[in-house]
C-alpha positions as CSV (number, residue, x, y, z in Angstrom):
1,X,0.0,0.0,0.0
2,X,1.3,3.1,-0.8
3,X,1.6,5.9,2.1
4,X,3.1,9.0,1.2
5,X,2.7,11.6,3.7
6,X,4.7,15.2,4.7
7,X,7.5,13.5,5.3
8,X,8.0,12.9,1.5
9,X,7.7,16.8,0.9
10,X,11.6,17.8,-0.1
11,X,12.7,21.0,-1.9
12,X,12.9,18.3,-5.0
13,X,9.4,17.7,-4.9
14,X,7.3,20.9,-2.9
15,X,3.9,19.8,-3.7
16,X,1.2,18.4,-1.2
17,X,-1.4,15.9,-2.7
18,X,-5.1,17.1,-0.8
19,X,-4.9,13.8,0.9
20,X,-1.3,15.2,3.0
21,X,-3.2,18.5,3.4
22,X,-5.8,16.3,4.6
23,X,-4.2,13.8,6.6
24,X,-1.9,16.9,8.0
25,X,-4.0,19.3,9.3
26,X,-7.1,17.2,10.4
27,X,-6.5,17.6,14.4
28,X,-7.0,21.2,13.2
29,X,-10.9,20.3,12.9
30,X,-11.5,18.5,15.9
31,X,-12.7,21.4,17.7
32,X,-15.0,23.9,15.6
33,X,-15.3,24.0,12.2
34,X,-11.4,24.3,11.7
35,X,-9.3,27.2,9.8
36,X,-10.5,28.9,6.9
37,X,-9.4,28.3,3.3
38,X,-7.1,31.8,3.3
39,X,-5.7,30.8,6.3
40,X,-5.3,26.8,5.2
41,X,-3.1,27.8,2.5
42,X,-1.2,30.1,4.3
43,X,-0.2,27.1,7.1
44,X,0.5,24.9,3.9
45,X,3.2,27.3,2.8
46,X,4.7,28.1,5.8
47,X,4.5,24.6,7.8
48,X,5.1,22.2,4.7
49,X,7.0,25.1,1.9
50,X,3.9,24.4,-0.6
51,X,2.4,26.7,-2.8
52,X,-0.8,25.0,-3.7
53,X,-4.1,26.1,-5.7
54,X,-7.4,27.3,-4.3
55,X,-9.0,24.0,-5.3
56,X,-6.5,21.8,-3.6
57,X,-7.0,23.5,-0.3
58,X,-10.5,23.3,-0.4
59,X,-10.4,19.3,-1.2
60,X,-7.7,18.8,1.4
61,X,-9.9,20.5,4.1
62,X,-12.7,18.5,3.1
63,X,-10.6,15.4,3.6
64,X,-9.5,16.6,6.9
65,X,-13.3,16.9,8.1
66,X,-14.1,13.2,7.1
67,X,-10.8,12.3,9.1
68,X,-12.2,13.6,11.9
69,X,-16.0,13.8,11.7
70,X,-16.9,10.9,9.1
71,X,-18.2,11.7,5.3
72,X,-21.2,12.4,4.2
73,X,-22.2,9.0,2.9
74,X,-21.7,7.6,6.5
75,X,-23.9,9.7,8.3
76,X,-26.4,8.9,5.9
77,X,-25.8,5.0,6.7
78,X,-25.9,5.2,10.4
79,X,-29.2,7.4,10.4
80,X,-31.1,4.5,11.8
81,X,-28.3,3.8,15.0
82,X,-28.6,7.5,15.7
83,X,-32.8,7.5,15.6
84,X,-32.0,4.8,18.4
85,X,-29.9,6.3,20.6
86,X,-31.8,9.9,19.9
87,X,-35.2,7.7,21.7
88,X,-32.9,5.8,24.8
89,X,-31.2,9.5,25.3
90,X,-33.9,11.4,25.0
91,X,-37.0,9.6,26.2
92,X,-40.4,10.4,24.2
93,X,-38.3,11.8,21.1
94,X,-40.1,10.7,17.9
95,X,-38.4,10.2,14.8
96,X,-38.8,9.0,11.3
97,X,-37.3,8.3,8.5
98,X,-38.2,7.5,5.0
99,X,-36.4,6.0,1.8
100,X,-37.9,5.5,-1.6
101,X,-38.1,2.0,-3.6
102,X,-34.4,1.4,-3.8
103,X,-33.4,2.4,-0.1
104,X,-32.2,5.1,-0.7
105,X,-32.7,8.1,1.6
106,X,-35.5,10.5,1.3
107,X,-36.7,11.9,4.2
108,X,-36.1,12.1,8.1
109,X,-38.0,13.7,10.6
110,X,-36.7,14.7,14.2
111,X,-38.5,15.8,16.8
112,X,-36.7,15.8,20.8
113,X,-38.9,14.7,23.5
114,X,-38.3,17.8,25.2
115,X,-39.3,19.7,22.5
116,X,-42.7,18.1,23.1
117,X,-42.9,18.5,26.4
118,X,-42.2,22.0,26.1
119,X,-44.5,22.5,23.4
120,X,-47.6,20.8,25.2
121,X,-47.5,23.8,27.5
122,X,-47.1,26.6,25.1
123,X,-50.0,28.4,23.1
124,X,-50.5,26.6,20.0
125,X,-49.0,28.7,17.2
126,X,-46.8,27.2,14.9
127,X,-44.0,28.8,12.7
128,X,-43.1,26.9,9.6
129,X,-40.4,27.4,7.5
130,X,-37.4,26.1,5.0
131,X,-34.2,26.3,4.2
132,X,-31.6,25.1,1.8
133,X,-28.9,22.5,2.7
134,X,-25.5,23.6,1.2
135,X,-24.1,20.5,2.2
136,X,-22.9,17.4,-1.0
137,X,-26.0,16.3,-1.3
138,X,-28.2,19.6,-0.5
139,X,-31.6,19.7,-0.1
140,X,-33.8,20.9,2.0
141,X,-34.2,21.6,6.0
142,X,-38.0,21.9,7.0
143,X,-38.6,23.4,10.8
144,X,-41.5,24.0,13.0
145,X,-41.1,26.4,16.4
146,X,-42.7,28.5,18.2
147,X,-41.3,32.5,18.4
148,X,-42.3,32.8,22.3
149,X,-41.7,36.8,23.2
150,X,-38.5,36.8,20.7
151,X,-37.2,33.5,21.5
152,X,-37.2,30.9,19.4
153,X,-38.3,27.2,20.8
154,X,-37.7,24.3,18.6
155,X,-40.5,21.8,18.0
156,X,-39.7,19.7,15.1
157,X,-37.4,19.3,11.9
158,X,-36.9,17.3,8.7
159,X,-34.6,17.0,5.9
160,X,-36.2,16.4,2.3
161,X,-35.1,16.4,-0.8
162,X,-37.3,19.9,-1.6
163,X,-39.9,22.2,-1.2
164,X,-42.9,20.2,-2.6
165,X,-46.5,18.7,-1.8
166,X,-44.7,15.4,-0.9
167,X,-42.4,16.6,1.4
168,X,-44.7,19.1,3.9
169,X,-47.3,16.5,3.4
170,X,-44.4,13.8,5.2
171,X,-43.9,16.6,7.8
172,X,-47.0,17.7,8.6
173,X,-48.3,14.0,9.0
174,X,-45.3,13.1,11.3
175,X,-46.0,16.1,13.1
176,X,-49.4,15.7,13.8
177,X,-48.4,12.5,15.9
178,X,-48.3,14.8,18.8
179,X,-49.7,18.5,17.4
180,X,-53.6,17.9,17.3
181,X,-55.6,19.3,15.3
182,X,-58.1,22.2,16.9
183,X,-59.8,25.4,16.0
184,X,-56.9,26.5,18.2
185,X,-53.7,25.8,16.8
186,X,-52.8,28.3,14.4
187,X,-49.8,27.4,11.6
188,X,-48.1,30.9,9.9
189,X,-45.2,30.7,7.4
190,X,-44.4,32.3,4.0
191,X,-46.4,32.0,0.8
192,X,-45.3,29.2,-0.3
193,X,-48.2,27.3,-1.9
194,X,-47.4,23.6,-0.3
195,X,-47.7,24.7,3.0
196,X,-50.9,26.0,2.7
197,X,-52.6,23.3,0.6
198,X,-50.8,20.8,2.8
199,X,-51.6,22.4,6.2
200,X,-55.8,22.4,4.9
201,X,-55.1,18.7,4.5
202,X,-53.5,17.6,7.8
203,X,-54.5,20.2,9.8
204,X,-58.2,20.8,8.5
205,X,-59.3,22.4,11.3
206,X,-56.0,24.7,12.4
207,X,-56.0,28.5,11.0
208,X,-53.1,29.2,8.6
209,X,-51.7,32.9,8.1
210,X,-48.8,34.5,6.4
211,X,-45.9,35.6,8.7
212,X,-46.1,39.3,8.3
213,X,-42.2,39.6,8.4
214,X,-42.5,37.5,5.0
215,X,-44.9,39.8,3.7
216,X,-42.8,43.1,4.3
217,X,-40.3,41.0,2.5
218,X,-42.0,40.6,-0.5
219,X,-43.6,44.3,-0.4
220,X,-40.0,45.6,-0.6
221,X,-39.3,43.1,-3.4
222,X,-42.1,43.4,-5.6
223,X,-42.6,47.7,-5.0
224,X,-39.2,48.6,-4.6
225,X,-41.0,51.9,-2.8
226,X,-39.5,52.9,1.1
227,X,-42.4,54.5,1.9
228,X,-44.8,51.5,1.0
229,X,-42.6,49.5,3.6
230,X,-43.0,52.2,6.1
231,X,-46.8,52.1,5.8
232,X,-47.4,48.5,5.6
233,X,-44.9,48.4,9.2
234,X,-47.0,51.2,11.0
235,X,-50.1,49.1,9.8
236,X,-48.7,46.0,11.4
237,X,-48.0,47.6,14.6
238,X,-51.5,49.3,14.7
239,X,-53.2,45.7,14.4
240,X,-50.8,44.1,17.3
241,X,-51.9,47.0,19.2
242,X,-55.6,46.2,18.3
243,X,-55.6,42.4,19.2
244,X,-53.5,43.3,22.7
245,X,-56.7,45.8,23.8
246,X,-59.5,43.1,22.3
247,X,-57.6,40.7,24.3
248,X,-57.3,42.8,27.8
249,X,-61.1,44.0,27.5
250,X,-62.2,40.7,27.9
């Protein structure tokens, strides 16, 4: 087998494979999320004498982090040992995962038993939202919380492969195993048309709304006008104030 590492690095032959960057610097990613590209090829010049390209630096920190952390493919694999220890750790923790006709993965669905628990005592409003993975194989990271006097509390998330019908449906369903469905849970997100279609399905009887904060967004976007903002803000502030007094008088 052939094992060339930094001690093979002479003024004959100054260049680093990614996988001696790698296999160098990975106790450098133990703790955090490790030194930054700039600063990566700057310890490769001056600890091994290398002058190496942007791209090699970039492959031998992602070598580095699998050293140390495991690849991506792995985690994937071992999704079903973590599910088990998640529910003997965390008693009452529900997960779920879900793979498509030739086991491969599709979606998973977390939600901590203390997330629950907290939840089952809090007024039922619901937050829903997405965001893009920038990890190798992307996607998408679904999340439901609750925004409880401008702090955020966790219920439940799920990875999917996007933003569809299929995939809300998946979470709403898995999240309805301990969110019931009443006349006074209330769901809000952005505009995005799955959610709503999907949260009439599962949640039939919940009220859905549009987060304001999206709305603004999209106001700026689509009028490009300052002042428009400003109105639709004082608006905003005049109907929290309206609901506060409805609610005090009785």
């Amino acid at each position: 087998m052939h094992t060339c590492g930094s001690k093979h690095l002479t003024s004959r032959n100054p260049h680093a494979t990614a996988k001696v960057i790698g296999a160098y610097f990975k106790d450098r990613y133990i703790k955090g999320k490790g030194p930054s590209t700039k600063d990566l090829k700057n310890s490769i010049r001056i600890e091994l004498g290398c002058k190496v390209s942007y791209w090699k630096v970039c492959m031998g920190s992602e070598i580095a982090k699998s050293l140390v952390k495991g690849t991506h493919e792995h985690g994937y694999g071992v999704i079903d040992a973590y599910s088990h220890m998640l529910r003997t750790s965390n008693p009452g923790s529900k997960t779920a995962l879900n793979i498509d006709e030739n086991g491969r993965f599709k979606y998973f669905f977390v939600a901590y038993g203390a997330w629950i628990l907290g939840f089952a005592q809090m007024k039922k409003v619901i937050a829903v939202d997405g965001t893009f993975l920038s990890s190798k194989y992307g996607g998408v990271l679904l999340s439901a919380s609750q925004d409880a006097e401008n702090h955020i509390f966790s219920v439940a998330f799920c990875v999917v492969d996007s933003e569809c019908d299929a995939s809300y449906r998946y979470f709403f369903e898995q999240l309805r195993s301990f969110v019931l469905d009443t006349p006074e849970l209330c769901i809000i997100s952005d505009r995005h048309q799955s959610i709503r279609k999907m949260v009439s399905i599962v949640f039939s009887l919940a009220h859905y709304g549009c987060c304001m904060r999206h709305l603004g967004e999209n106001i700026r976007n689509n009028f490009h006008n300052a002042s428009v903002v400003y109105h639709f803000i004082r608006r905003q502030k005049h109907i929290i104030l309206m609901c506060s007094v409805i609610i005090l008088i009785g």
